[in-house]
N, C-alpha and C positions, 0 to 999 in steps of 0.2 A: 504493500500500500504506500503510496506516495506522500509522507507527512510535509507541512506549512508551518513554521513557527509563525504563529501571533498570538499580539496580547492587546487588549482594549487599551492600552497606556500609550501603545504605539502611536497613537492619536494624540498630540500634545497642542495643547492651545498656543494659538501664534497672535499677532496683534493682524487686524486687517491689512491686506495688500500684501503682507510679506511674503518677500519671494518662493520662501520654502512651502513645496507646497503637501503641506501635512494630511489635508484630507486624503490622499492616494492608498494612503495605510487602510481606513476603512472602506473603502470603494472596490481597490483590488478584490478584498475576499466575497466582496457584494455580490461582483459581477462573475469570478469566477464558478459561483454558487447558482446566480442565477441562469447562466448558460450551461449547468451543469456539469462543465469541465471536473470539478469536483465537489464533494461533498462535503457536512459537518465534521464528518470523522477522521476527515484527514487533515484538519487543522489540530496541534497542539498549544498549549498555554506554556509560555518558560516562566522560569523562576527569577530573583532578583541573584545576579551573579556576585559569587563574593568578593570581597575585596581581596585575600591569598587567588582569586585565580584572574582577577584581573588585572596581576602583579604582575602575571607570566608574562606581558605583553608592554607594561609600563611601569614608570618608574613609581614607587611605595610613595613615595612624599605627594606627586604627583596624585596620584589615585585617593589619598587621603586627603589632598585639599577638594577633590570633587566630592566626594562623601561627607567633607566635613560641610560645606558649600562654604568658604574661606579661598575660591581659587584667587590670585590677582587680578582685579579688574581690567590689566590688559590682557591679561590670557583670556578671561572672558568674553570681551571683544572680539577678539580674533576667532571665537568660535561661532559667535554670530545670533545666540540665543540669550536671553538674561537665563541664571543659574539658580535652578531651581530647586525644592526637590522632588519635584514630579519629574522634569528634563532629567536629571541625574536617573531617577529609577527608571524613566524607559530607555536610557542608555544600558542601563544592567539588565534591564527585562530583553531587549534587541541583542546584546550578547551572549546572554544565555540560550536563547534561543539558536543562535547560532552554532553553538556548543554542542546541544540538542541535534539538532538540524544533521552536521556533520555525521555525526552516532548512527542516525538514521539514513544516511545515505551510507554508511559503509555498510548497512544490513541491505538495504534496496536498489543502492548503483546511483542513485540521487535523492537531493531532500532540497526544500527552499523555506527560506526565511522572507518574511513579506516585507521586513524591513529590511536594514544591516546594507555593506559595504559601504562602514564607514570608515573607509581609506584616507582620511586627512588628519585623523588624529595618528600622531609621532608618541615614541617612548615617553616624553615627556612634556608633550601638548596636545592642546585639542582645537579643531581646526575649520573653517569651512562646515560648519553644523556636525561638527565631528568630535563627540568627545572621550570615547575607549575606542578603538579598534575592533570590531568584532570578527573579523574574519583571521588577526593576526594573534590574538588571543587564543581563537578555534585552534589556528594551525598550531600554537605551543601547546596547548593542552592535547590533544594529537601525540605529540612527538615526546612529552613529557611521560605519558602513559603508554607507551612506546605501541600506541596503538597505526602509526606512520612515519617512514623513513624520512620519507622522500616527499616533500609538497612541491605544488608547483600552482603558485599565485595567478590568475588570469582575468586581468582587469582592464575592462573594453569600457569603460566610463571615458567621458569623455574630456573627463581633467585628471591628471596624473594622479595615481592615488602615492602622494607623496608619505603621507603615516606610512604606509605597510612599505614604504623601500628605507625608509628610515631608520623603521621597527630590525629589520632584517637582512639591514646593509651588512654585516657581519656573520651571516647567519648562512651554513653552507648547506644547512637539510632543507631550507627553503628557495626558492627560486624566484626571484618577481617578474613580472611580466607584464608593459602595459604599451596600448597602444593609447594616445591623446592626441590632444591638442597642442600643436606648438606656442601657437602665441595667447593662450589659455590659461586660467587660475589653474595651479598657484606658479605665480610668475616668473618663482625663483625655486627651480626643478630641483627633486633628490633624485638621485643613480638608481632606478630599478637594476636587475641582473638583466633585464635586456627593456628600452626603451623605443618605441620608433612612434615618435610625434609625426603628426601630419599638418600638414597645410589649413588654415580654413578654406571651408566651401570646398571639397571632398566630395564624392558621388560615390556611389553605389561598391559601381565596379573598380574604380582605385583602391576604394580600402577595401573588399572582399577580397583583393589580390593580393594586398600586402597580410592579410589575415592567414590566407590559404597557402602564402607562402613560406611562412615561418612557424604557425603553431605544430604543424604533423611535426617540425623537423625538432620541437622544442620534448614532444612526447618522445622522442628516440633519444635526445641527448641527457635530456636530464631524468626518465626513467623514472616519473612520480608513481606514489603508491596510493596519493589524493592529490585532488583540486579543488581548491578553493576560486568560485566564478563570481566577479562584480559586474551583473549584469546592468549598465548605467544604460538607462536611453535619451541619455541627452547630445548623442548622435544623431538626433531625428534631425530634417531641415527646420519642422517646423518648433526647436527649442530655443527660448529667448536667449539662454548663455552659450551654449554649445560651438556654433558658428560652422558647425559640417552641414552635408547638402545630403543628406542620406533618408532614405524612405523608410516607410515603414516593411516593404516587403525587403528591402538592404537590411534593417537590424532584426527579422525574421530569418533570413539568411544567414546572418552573424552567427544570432543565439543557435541554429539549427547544425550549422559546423562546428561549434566549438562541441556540442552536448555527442556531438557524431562522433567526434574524436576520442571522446571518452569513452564513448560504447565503444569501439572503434579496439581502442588500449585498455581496457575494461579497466578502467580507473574510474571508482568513485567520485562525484562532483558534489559540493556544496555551494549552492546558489544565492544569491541576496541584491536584492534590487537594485540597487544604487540610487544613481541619479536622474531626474527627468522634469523638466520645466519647459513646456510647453504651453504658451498662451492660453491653448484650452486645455483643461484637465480631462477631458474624455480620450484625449490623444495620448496622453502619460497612462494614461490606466490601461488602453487596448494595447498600447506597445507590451507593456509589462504582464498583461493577460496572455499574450501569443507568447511567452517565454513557459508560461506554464502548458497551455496546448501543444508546444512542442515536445515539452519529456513526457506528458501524459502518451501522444501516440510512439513516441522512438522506443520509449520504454514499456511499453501496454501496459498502463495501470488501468 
């Protein structure tokens, strides 16, 4: 059965007009529900993650001013939410989840979190609406419980997930891998293990070739034993920050190759939405809808 981490908190109050756009959290599970792609039961509920496992990932002092809600108010700033402690528990409920999520994909071949890939929190910041890492947490907690060797990071968001090359600039069981934006937040890049920024205004068939071109050869050389996928669609053309030219049947494509390669290298994937801001919210929610229609049929659940 194909589980979905989410949790009602995932929904976090924003002030009107803010760019982040929070409703997607409850709409995805809405719609996926209503066109029956899935059911009740394969949504689970996470827990608030502790602070010993969301150490694996960041720095103690760090992780303790967010729980204590005492962070400096320019770090706060540059995360781009006021600091709450509902925002702090659904950052620990979204990585838990994640946590989850992975578990369940190594019993199923794949699992998704309706929230998570939040790729811009660093060891020791948080960032761009970003404030634990949930995907680079997952992968220590993985490796720590020597439940995987070998990860291999795979983040198609459309702005560098700078946290998790940060997290893992030193770190040789993990791999990062992103494709972005060249002249795109955040505008002073971290070294993924492999990097290839694109141009804005991109089309379809450029970046499905630079995609096709490099992931098969990344599954043979680094020989993971998971995948962690930030599946961002603010690829789309029609996304206010993004600035690629890419359709919706281009990021149906994307998601469709990467999830193939994994069948493909029968390597476990764990999925989490990323990012998506799109003028209308019905655009952000179908992108991210067709990412679940895709494992449900590669996968027959």
């Amino acid at each position: 059965m194909l589980k979905i981490a989410y949790h009602p908190e995932y929904i976090h109050p924003v002030r009107a007009g803010h760019r982040f756009p929070m409703e997607k959290y409850e709409l995805i599970p809405l719609q996926l529900l209503h066109e029956g792609v899935v059911k009740a039961e394969n949504f689970f509920e996470p827990l608030l993650v502790s602070f010993e496992i969301a150490c694996l990932a960041h720095d103690p002092g760090y992780v303790q001013a967010l729980f204590d809600l005492t962070l400096d108010p320019k770090m706060v700033r540059r995360i781009g939410f006021p600091l709450t402690r509902s925002l702090v528990d659904r950052e620990r409920y979204l990585v838990d989840g994640t946590i989850k999520s992975a578990l369940y994909a190594q019993q199923n071949g794949i699992s998704f979190n309706i929230a998570g890939g939040t790729h811009h929190a660093g060891y020791d910041f948080g960032e761009g609406f970003c404030l634990l890492n949930d995907q680079a947490v997952a992968a220590r907690y993985l490796l720590k419980n020597k439940l995987a060797k070998k990860i291999l990071i795979i983040d198609l968001d459309v702005h560098q997930g700078n946290g998790t090359a940060h997290i893992f600039q030193d770190d040789r069981d993990v791999f990062t891998f992103s494709i972005h934006g060249d002249k795109n937040f955040p505008f002073i890049k971290e070294s993924s293990d492999l990097d290839l920024p694109v141009s804005d205004g991109i089309t379809d068939d450029v970046y499905l070739q630079l995609l096709s071109k490099h992931l098969p050869n990344l599954f043979n050389k680094v020989k993971p034993d998971f995948v962690f996928y930030q599946a961002g669609v603010d690829i789309l053309a029609t996304d206010k920050l993004g600035k690629l030219k890419l359709s919706p049947a281009g990021c149906r494509l994307r998601d469709e190759f990467v999830l193939l390669n994994c069948l493909q290298y029968q390597v476990p994937v764990q999925v989490c939405m990323g990012g998506g801001y799109s003028l209308h919210i019905k655009d952000i929610v179908n992108a991210h809808c067709e990412t679940f229609k895709i494992a449900v049929d590669l996968y027959n659940f």
